[in-house]
N, C-alpha and C positions, 0 to 999 in steps of 0.2 A: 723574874728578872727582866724579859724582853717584854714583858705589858708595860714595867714601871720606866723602861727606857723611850719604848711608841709615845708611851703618852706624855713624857717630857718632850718628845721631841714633836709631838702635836704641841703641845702648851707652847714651846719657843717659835712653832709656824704661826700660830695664832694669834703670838705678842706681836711678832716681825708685819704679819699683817694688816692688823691694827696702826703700827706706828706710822706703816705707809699709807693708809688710808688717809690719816690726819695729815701727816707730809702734803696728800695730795688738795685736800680739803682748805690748806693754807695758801698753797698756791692758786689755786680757784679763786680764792675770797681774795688775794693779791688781784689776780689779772682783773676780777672785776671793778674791785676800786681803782686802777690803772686806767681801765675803758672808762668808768663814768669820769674821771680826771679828766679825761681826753674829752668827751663830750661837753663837760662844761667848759674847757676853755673854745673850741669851737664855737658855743652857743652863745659866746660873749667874744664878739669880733671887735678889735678898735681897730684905728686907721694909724698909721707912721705919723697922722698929723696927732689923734686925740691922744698917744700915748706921748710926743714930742710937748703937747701941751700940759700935761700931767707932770712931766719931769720940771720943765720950766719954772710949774706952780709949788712942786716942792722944795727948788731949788730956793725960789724968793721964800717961802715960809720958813726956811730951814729945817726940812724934814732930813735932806740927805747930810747936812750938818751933822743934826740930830745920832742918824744910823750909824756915819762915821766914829761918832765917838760911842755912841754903845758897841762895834763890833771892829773896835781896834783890840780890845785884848786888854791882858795883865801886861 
């Protein structure tokens, strides 16, 4: 009776540490793709002027027209 109890209760440390290993394994693979996010937008600097010029250009093409009506809703 106390072998088949050990070793249920080995089996349930075993599962428990496992799941945290993956737990921790996604959070890894999070922060990384978080850091390289952060490095691309760094590695691609504009200026208050190029992105003010950007807007301008969408504004005459009607891109932000555009956005407006796909992300007003039902």
């Amino acid at each position: 009776m106390k072998t088949s109890i050990i070793a249920l209760a080995f089996a349930a440390f075993a599962a428990s540490g496992l799941a945290q290993a993956a737990d921790t394994t996604t959070t890894s693979a999070a922060a990384q793709t978080e850091q390289s996010g952060t490095s691309r937008i760094v590695a691609s600097q504009k200026t208050r002027a190029d992105v003010r010029r950007e807007l301008v250009q969408a504004q005459k093409d009607g891109q932000l027209a555009g956005l407006s009506t796909l992300y007003r809703g039902s």
